[in-house]
TIKOL-156490 format. One line per field, with one value per residue (C-alpha): residue number from 1; residue in one letter; z, y, x. Coordinates in steps of 0.2 Angstrom, whole numbers, m for minus. Each point is the difference from the previous one (the first is absolute). Layout:
<recs>
i: NUM ...
aa: A ...
z: Z ...
y: Y ...
x: X ...
</recs>
This chain:
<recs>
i: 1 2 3 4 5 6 7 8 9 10 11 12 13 14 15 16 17 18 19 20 21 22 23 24 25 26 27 28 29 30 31 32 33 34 35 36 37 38 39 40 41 42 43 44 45 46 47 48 49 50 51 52 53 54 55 56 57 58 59 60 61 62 63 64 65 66 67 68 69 70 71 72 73 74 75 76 77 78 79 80 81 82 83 84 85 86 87 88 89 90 91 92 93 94 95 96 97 98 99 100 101 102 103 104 105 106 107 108 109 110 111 112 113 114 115 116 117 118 119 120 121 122 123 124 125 126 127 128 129 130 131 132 133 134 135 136 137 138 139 140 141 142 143 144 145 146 147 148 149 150 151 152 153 154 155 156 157 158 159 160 161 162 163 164 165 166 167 168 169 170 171 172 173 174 175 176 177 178 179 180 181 182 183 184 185 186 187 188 189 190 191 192 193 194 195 196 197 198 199 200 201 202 203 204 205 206 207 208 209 210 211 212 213 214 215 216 217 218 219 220 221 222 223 224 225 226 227 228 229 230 231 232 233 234 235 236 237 238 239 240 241 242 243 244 245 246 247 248 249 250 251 252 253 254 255 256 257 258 259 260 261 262 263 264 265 266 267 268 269 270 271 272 273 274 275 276 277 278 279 280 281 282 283 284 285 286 287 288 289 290 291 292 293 294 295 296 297 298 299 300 301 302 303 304 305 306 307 308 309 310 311 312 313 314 315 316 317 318 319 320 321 322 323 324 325 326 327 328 329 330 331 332 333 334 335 336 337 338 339 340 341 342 343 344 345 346 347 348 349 350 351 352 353 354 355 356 357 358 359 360 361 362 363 364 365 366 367 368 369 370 371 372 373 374
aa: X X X X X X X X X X X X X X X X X X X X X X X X X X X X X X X X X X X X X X X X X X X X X X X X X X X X X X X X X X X X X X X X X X X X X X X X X X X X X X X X X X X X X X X X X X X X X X X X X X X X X X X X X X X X X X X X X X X X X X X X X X X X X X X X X X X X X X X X X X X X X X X X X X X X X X X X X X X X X X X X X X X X X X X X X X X X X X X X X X X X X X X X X X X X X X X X X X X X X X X X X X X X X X X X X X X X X X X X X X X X X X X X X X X X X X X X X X X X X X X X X X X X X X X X X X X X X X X X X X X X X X X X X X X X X X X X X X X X X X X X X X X X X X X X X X X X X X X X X X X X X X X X X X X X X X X X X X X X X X X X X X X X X X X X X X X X X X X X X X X X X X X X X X X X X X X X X X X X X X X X X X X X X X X X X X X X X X
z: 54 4 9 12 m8 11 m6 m16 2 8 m16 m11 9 m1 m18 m3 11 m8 m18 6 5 m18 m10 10 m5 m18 1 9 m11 m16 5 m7 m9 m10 3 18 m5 m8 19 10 13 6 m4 8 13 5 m15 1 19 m2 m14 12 18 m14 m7 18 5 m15 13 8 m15 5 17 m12 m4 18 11 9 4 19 m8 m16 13 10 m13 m4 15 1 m15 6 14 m8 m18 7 10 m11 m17 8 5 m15 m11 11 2 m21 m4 10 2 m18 1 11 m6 17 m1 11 m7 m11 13 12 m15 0 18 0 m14 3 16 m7 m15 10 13 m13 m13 16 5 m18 1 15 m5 m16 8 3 18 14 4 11 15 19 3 m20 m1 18 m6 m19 6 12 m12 m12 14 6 m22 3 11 m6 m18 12 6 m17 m5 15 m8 m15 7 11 m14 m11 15 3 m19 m1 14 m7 m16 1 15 m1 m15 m14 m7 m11 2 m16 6 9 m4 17 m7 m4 14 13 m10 m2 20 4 m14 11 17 m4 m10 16 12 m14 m4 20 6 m10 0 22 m1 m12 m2 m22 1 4 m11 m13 4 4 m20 m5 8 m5 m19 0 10 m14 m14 7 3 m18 m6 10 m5 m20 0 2 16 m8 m1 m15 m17 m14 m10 14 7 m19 0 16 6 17 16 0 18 16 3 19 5 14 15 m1 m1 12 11 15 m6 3 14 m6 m3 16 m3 12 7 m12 7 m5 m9 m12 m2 m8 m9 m6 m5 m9 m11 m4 m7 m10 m8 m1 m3 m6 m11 m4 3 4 m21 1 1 9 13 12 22 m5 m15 10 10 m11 m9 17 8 16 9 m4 16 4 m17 6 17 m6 m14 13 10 m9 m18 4 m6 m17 m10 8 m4 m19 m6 8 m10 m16 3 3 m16 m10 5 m5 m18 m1 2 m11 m14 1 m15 5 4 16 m6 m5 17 8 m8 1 20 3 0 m12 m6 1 13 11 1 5 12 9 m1 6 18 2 m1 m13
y: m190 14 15 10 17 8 m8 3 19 m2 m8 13 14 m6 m3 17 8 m12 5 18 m1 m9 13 15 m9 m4 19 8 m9 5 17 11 15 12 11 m10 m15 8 3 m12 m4 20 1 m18 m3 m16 m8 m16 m1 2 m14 m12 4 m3 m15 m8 m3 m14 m11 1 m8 m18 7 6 m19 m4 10 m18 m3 7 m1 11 11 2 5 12 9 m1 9 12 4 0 7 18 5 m9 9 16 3 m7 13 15 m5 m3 15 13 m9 4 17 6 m10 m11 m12 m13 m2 m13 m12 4 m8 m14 m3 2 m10 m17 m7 6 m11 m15 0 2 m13 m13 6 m5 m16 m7 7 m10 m17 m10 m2 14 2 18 m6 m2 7 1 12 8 2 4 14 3 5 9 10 5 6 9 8 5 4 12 9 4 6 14 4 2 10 12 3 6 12 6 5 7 13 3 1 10 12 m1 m1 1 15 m8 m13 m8 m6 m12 m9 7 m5 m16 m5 9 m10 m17 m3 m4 m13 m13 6 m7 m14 m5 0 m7 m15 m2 3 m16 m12 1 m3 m14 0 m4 13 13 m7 1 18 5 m8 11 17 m5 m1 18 5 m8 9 17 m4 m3 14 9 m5 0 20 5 12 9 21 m3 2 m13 13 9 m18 m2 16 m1 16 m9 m3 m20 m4 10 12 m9 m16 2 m11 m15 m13 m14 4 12 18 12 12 17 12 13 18 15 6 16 17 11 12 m16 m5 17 m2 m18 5 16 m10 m15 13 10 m17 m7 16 11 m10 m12 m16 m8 m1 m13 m15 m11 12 m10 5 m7 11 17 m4 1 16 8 m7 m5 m15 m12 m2 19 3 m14 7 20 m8 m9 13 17 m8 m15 m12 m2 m8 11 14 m3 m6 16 11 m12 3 21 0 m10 12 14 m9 m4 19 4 m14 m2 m12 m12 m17 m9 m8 13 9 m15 m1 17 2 m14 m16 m15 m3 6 m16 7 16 m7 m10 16 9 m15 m3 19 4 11
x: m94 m16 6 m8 m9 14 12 m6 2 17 5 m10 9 16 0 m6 15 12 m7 1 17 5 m8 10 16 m5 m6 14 13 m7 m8 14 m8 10 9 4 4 19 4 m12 15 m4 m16 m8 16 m7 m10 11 m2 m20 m1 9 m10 m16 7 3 m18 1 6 m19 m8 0 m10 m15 m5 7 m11 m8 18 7 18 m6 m9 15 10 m11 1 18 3 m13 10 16 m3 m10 16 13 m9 m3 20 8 m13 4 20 3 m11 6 19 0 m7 11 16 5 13 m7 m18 4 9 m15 m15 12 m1 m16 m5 11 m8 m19 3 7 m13 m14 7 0 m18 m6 10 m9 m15 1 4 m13 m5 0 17 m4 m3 7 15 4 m14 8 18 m6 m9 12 14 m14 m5 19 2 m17 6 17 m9 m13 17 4 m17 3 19 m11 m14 14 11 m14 m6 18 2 m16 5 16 m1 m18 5 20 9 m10 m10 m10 m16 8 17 m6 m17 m7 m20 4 9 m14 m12 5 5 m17 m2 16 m8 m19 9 9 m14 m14 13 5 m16 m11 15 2 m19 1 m19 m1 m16 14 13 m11 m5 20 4 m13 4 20 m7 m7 17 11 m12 4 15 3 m7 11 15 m4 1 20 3 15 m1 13 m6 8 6 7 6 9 9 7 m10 m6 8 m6 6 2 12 2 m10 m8 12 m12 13 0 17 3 m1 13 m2 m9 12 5 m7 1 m18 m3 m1 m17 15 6 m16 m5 13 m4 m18 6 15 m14 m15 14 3 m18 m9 14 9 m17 9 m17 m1 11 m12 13 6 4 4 18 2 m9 13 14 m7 1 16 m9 m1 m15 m4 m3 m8 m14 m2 m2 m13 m9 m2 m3 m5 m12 13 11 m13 m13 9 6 m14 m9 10 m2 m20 3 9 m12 m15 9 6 m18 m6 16 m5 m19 m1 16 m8 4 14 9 m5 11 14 5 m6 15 m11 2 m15 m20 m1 11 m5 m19 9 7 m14 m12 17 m3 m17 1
</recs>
């Protein structure tokens, strides 16, 4: 059977993103570089997670000698339109589920994953027997029910995307005092990969045309590659020696409150007086600037807190409004006391510069530099 030069290229570029998705798995399962690869659950969270969402587009292969075929074609764009969302919640839920030790993150991949695999698995079994079966109202009601699990995975892919946003802001402006704690970069950096994913992958599939299928396959390609790359480079602030002797905090001293189930109401608090404040402002720089807790690289609004004996609450608003926040703040004095170390040491390399100023590593004290302009 001669096929169509455009269906020619819809078969070409399908094989070439299903042979870019099996080379990431091959790579990502086998990519583990010393010293990492001692502790690759910490350092790659979801490396298992990313070898399975690769391995799942195998189930498009029969569709690359099957692009003449409506039902291969139909196929296709159902896994289009269920894979992007689907893949792009169960990366983010198993890397940062992991990363920031929930209890439910687990149960949620398997939600996710059961009804993709049966829905796929029957779309390859139709697609492979011979005659059209997708059409009338089979096709309606097929894509009917693939539509209602898009639409449910697309849900999930905004949980994903929100809970990312909400630890960013907490765990950057918040809690934490350091850029390290939390890999703020990487997660700033790979949100935009899922969102073009989503509307590349959406976008050709609702226009059916196999012009910009073939062009949407390609784009997905270049998207998985980067992808790739980023996820071969471990995220981690933690050295493996320091990780080995037990010298690093490996998980949040509080997880952000990201957990699907009603929260709590916030805590009651008075309104402050101008007099407390004062006093507030005054008993937090003693601490800081007096007693230089900001050399502790995983100080923490919690542990502040506690240093001072004042409520969290009133500790966040004083910060926010006399010091330009707790992270602002810390890492500004971290940054004073470097310069002055500097001027003090002129031949101490930067590395040394960031340890002793509080930060954990020479990344890290870029990183606060580069969020304050300095």
């Amino acid at each position: 059977m001669w096929y169509s030069f455009q269906e020619q290229l819809l078969s070409i570029m399908l094989t070439v993103y299903v042979s870019v998705c099996v080379m990431g798995a091959v790579i990502r399962w086998g990519h583990k570089c010393s010293p990492y690869a001692k502790h690759i659950d910490y350092y790659y969270p979801a490396w298992r997670t990313t070898v399975f969402c690769f391995l799942t587009n195998l189930l498009l292969c029969p569709v690359i000698f099957l692009t003449g075929e409506p039902d291969a074609v139909y196929q296709l764009r159902m896994m289009l339109i269920l894979s992007s969302p689907f893949l792009c919640a169960t990366l983010i839920f198993s890397y940062f589920g992991r990363l920031l030790h929930l209890a439910w993150w687990r149960k949620l991949i398997y939600a996710l994953a059961v009804p993709y695999l049966l829905i796929s698995i029957a779309a390859l079994v139709i697609t492979l027997l011979p005659g059209t079966q997708l059409q009338g109202k089979f096709l309606f009601w097929f894509f009917i029910v693939g539509g209602v699990l898009a639409l449910f995975y697309l849900v999930c892919f905004v949980l994903a995307l929100r809970m990312i946003i909400r630890v960013l802001r907490r765990f950057s402006e918040e809690n934490y005092s350091n850029p390290d704690d939390f890999p703020i970069q990487y997660a700033e950096s790979v949100l935009w990969i899922p969102v073009l994913h989503l509307i590349m992958s959406w976008s050709t599939t609702f226009n059916g045309d196999k012009w910009a299928l073939s062009f949407g396959l390609f784009i997905l390609s270049i998207l998985s590659v980067v992808f790739l790359l980023g996820v071969l480079s471990p995220h981690r602030a933690v050295e493996v020696d320091q990780l080995e002797a037990g010298e690093a905090v490996t998980e949040p001293e509080e997880l952000p409150d990201i957990e699907p189930k009603v929260a709590p109401e916030p805590e009651a608090v008075e309104a402050l007086s101008p007099e407390k404040k004062e006093e507030i402002f005054t008993m937090i720089r003693q601490e800081v600037e007096g007693k230089k807790a900001y050399l502790d690289n995983h100080l923490t609004l919690a542990s502040l807190s506690r240093r001072c004996g004042i409520n969290r609450t009133y500790i966040s608003q004083v910060l926010s409004e006399r010091l330009g926040g707790f992270f602002s703040y810390i890492n500004q004095c971290r940054l004073a006391h470097a310069e002055a170390f500097k001027v003090a040491h002129p031949k101490a390399d930067v590395d040394e510069i960031s340890l002793v100023s509080g930060f954990n590593s020479r990344q890290s004290y870029y990183n606060a530099r580069k969020r304050l302009n300095k």
